[in-house]
N, C-alpha and C positions, 0 to 999 in steps of 0.2 A: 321704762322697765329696767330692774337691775336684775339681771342674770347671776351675779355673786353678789354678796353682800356688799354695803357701802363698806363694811367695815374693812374687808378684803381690800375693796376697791383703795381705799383709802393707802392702807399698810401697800399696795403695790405703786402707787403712787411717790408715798414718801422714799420708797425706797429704787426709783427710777430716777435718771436723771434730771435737775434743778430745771424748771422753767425757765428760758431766758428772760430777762426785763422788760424788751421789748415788747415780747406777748403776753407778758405777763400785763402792761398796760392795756393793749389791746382786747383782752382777755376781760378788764374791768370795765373798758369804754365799752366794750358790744355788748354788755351786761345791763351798764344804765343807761346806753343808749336807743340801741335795736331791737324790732322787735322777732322774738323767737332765738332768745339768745342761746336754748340750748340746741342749735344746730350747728355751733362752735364745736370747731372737735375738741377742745381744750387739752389740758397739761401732759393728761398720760396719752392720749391717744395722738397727739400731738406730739410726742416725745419716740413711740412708735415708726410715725412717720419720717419723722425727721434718719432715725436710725435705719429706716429701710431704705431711706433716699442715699444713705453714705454709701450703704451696703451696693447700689446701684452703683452710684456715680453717674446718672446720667448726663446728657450732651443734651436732649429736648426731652423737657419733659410738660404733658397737655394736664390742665386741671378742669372737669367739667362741673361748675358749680364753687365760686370763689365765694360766697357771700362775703363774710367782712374782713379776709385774707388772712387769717389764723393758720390753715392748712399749706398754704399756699409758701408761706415764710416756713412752716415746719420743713415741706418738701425740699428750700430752695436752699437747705444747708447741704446739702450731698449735691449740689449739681458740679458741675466742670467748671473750671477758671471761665471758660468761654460759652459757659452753659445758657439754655435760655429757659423760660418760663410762659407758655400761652395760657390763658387761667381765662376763662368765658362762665357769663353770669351775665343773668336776663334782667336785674332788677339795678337801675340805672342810679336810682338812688343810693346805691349804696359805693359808686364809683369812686366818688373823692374822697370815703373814707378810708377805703383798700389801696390807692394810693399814695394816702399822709404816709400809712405805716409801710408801704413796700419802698417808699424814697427815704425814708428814716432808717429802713436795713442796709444791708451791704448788698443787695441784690436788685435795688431798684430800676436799675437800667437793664436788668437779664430779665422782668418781667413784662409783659406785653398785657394789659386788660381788652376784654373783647367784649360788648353789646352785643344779644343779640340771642337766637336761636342756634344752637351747638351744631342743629344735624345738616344746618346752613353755610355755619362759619368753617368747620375742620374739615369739611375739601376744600377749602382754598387754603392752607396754612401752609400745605407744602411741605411737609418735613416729614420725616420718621421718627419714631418716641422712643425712649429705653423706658419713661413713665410715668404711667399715667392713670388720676385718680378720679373717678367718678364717684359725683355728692353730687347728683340734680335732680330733675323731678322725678320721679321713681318709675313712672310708665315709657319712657323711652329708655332706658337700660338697656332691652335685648335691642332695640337701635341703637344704642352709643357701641356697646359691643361690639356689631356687625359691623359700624362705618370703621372702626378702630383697629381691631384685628389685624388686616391688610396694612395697616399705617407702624406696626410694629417692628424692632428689633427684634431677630431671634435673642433669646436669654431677656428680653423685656417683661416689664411685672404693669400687672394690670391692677390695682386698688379699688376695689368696689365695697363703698360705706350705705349701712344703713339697711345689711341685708335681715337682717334676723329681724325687722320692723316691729320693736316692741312684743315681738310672740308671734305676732299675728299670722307668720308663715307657717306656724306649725300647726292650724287647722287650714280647711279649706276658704276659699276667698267670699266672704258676702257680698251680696247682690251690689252691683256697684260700688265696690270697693275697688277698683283697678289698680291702684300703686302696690296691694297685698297681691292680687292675681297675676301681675307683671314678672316681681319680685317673686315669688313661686318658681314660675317659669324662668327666672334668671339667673337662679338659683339652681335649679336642675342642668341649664343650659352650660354654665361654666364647670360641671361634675361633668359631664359628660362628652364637651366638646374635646378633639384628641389634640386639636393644636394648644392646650392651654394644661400645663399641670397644678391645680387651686388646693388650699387650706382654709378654711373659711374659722376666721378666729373670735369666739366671743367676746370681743372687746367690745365695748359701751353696746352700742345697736348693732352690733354684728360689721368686721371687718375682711372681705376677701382676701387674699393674696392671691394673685394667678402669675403664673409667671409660663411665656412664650415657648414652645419647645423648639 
């Protein structure tokens, strides 16, 4: 669903800053390669990231849900000289394609890939976040949240994509729909919790920003 026009979309696009080359490949291989290639964050919303990652500067920052590491390389341009990257994703096949491209950037050694179940893996990581983006499966949100929270810096920003879920949050949730019913509730839950001040920005499928108080 486009919220604004492609046309808009487009003209804000052009006039953000250049795609780097490297994802710019990346961008064309998870296109003819993978499938569900538009859960790429691609160019603009990827050029977002990237600028909120500066604006941070984080030290540790967790990604839940790397599919073909697009977001992942967007984020990893704001990290620290000595920065690191934990990026977990369930789907095993797509591992040694996220790290051709994460050993081909400047940041392949600050990234760490994780197998696996997220609400498994991030208690044992051991670290605190300045930030950190949730893209996974959309019914454990107000669990990634809850395990997360605790895990933050104060002034840390919390990313949460995929919230406006094509509309579908703006009625109520059909029967067995659970990822729109989830998202509802996780949507109300970062409005309202007092440790988190959010903006929730219509970019592509809806982007949170929360940041720690």
């Amino acid at each position: 669903m486009h919220f604004i026009s492609e046309d808009i979309e487009n003209y804000s696009e052009q006039h953000s800053e250049n795609e780097p080359e490297l994802l710019m490949e990346l961008n064309r291989e998870t296109h003819q390669k993978i499938l569900q290639p538009r859960m790429l964050s691609g160019h603009f919303q990827g050029r977002v990231l990237s600028l909120l990652s500066k604006l941070v500067n984080p030290l540790h920052i967790l990604e839940i849900g790397t599919y073909t590491g697009y977001a992942t390389l967007c984020l990893a341009e704001g990290l620290k000289e000595k920065g690191t990257i934990d990026t977990i994703d369930i789907n095993e096949e797509l591992y040694d394609f996220q790290r051709k491209y994460f050993d081909r950037s400047a940041w392949g050694a600050q990234i760490t890939q994780h197998l696996g179940d997220a609400l498994e893996i991030i208690p044992k990581l051991n670290k605190k976040f300045d930030l950190v983006f949730i893209d996974a499966d959309k019914e454990n949100y107000v669990n990634y949240f809850h395990m997360i929270i605790p895990l933050m810096n104060k002034g840390g920003i919390i990313l949460s994509d995929n919230v406006l879920w094509s509309g579908k949050v703006l009625e109520p949730a059909k029967a067995k729909d659970l990822s729109t019913e989830v998202l509802i509730e996780y949507n109300k839950l970062l409005k309202d919790d007092p440790r988190i001040e959010t903006v929730l920005l219509p970019i592509r499928d809806g982007l949170t920003v929360s940041r720690v108080v």
